[in-house]
N, C-alpha and C positions, 0 to 999 in steps of 0.2 A: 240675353243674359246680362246681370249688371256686371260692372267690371269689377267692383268688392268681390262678388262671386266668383269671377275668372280670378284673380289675384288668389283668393282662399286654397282653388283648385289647384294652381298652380304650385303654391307652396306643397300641398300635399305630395304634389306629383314629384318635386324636388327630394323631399323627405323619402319617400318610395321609392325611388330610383337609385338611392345614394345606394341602396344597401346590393344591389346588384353587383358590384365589384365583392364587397365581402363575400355575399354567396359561393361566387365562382373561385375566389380564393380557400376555403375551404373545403372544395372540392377536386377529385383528386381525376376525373373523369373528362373524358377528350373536349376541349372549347364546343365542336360542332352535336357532341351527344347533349352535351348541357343546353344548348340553344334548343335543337332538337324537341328534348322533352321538355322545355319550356314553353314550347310552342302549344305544342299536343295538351299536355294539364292543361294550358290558358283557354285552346277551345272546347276542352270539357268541360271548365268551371262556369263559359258563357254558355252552354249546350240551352240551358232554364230557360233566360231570356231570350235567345234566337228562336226556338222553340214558339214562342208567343208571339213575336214577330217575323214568322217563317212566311207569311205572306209577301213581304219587302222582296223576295229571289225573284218576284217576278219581274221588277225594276230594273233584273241587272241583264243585262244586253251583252251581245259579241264582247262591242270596246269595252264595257266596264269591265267586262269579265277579266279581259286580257291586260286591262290596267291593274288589277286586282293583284293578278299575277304578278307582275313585274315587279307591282309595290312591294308582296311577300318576296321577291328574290331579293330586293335593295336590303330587308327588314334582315335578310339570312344572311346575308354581305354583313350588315353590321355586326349581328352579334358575334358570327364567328370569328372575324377578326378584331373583333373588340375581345371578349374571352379568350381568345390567344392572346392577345398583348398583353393581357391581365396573368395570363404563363408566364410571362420572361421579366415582368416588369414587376414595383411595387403600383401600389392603387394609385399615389401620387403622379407616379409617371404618365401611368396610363391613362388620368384622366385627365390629366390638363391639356390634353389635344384637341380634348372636347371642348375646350374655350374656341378655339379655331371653327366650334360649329356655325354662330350665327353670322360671321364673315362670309362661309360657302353658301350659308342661305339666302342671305340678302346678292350675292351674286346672282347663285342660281333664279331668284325670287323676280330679277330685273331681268334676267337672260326669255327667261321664259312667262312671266306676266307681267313684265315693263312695272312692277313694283319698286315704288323710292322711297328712300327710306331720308327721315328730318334731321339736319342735322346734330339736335340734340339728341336723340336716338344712336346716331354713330358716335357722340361722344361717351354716353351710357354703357354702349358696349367695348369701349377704348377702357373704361376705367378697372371694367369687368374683366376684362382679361389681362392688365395688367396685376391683377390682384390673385387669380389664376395662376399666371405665370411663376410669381413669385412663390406659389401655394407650393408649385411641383419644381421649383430649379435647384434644389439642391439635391434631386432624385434621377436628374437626367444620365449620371452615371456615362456620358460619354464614351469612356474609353472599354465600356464593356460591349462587344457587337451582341448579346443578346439585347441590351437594353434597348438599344440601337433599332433593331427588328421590330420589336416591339413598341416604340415609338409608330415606326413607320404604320404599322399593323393598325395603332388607334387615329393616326389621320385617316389612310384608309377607311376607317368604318365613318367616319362623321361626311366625306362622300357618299355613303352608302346610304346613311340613313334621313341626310338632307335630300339623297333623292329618295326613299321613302317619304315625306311630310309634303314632300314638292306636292309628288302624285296624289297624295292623299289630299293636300289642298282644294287638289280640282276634283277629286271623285269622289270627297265623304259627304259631300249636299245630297249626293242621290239617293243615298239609304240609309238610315239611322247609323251612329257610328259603332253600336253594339253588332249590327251586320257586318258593317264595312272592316271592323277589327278582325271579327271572326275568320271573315272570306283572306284577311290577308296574314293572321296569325296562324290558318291554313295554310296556306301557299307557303309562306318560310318554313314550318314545319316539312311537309314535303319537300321542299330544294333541301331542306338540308337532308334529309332522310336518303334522296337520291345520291347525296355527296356522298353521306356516310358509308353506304352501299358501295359504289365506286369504288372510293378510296381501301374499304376490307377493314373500314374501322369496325368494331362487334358494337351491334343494335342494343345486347339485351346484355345480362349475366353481371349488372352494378347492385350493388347491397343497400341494405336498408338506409345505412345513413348517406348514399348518394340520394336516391329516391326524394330524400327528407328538404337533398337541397336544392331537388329537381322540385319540389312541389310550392316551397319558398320562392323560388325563381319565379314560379308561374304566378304565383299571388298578388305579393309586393310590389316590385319594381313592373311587372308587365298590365297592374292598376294602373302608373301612371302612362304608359301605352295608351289605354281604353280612355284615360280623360285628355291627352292629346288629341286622339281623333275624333273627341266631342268638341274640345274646344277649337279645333279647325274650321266649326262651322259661326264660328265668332272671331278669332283673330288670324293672321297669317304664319306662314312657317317662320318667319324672322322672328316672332314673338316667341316660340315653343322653343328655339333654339337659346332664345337668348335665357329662357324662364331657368333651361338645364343647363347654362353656368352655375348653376348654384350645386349641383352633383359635384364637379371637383373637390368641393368646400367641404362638404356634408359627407362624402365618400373617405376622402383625407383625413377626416376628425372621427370616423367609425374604423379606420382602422387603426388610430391610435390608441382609440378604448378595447378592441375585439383582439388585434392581429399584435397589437406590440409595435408599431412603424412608430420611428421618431418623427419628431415635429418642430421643426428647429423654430425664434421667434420671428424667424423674418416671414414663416412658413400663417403663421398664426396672423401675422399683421396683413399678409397678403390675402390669406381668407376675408380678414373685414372687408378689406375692401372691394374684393369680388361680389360681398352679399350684397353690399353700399352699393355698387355697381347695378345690380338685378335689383332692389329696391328703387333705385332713381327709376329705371326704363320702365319698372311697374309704374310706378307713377304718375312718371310723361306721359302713358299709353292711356292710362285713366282718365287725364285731363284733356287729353287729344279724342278719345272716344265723345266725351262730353261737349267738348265744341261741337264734333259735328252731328251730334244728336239732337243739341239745342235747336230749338226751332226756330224759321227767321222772323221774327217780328213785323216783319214787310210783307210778308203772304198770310198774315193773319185778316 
């Protein structure tokens, strides 16, 4: 795939994602039911495609299978403790933890396939997150302990879901990523459905306009799901982390238009520079693709 192509995707995937906070804020329905039937719509809505490609199950073996798994547990991890922090918090708060994602990734990324990252790459995402920062610091509401919770709740999830990408890294080469999404938008469906169970949360009896934003959920934001695990078979999970910095920005500024959250200027300036920030490492990554594509002159 060219890398103008990844870049294009990626923007989208930005754009699509942002509005996932708005959903769940508009909704009045438990974090783990939302996740829940997000999950479930999303692999109805791939039912077509799997369907055509239902061949590919043969592929999946024991370990995949049981990587598959684990990934959808990471994937159920996140969203539920991400939509609960999206409970107690504004959008601001709650997503600027997510700037903290591509720091867990590139940890994780080195820990477990000895992946290093350039140093203009780390400075890329220094600049990114301080523009982040800035986007949500006047939202951190310290002295409220819900807020507080809820902070804690959206780091939590960007562990959760850096170990989703981890895994997915290694396991979406072996099956188209339309399979691989499905087998693991499966699996978080179920973990959450067993939690829900559990816990005596009620499965069913939400009204049409939950449904409405059950089916939103599934759409939008869990599109850019589906082109994350295609594009894992072209860049690394550091990349996809870094790409959703740009959800803080785009999340921030949709609820200033939809929900009414103020947006103070320091809030606005920090946004630039978080986009500035995912702009450059788009970039870098384009030119760095290109060196080593180039072919050597010396083996011709």
């Amino acid at each position: 795939m060219k890398q103008n192509q990844t870049a294009i995707l990626l923007i989208i995937s930005i754009i699509a994602i942002s509005f996932a906070a708005i959903f769940v804020k508009w909704s009045d329905a438990p974090a783990t039911i939302l996740s829940m039937n997000r999950m479930y719509l999303a692999c109805l809505f791939l039912l077509p495609i799997i369907w055509i490609n239902r061949k590919e199950f043969k592929k999946i073996g024991r370990k995949e299978a049981l990587s598959f798994i684990l990934s959808g547990a990471c994937l159920a991890a996140h969203f539920a403790l991400w939509f609960s922090s999206l409970k107690l918090t504004t959008v601001a708060s709650s997503t600027i933890i997510l700037a903290l994602q591509p720091i867990v990734a590139m940890v994780g990324g080195f820990l477990i396939y000895k992946e290093r990252a350039s140093r203009a790459v780390i400075v890329t995402i220094g600049i990114s997150i301080i523009g982040v920062i800035m986007v949500g610091w006047g939202d951190f509401g310290l002295d409220d302990p819900s807020v507080l919770i809820g902070d804690l709740l959206s780091f939590l999830c960007v562990i959760a879901v850096v170990g989703y990408l981890l895994i997915g890294q290694n396991n979406v080469k072996k099956v188209s990523h339309w399979v691989y999404s499905f087998c693991v938008f499966l699996s978080a469906g179920l973990w959450l459905n067993i939690y829900n169970l559990a816990a005596g949360i009620p499965i069913g009896g939400y009204d049409f306009d939950e449904w409405k934003i059950f089916f939103l959920l599934a759409i939008f934001p869990t599109l850019a799901h589906v082109i994350f695990n295609m594009l894992l078979n072209y860049v690394n999970t550091t990349t996809i982390s870094m790409s959703v910095l740009g959800e803080p920005v785009g999340a921030t500024l949709l609820a200033v238009w939809l929900l009414g959250e103020k947006l103070s200027p320091l809030q606005m300036v920090g946004g630039a520079i978080a986009l500035l920030g995912v702009l450059l490492f788009l970039i870098r990554q384009n030119s760095e693709y290109r060196v080593e594509d180039k072919p050597d002159k010396r083996e011709a």
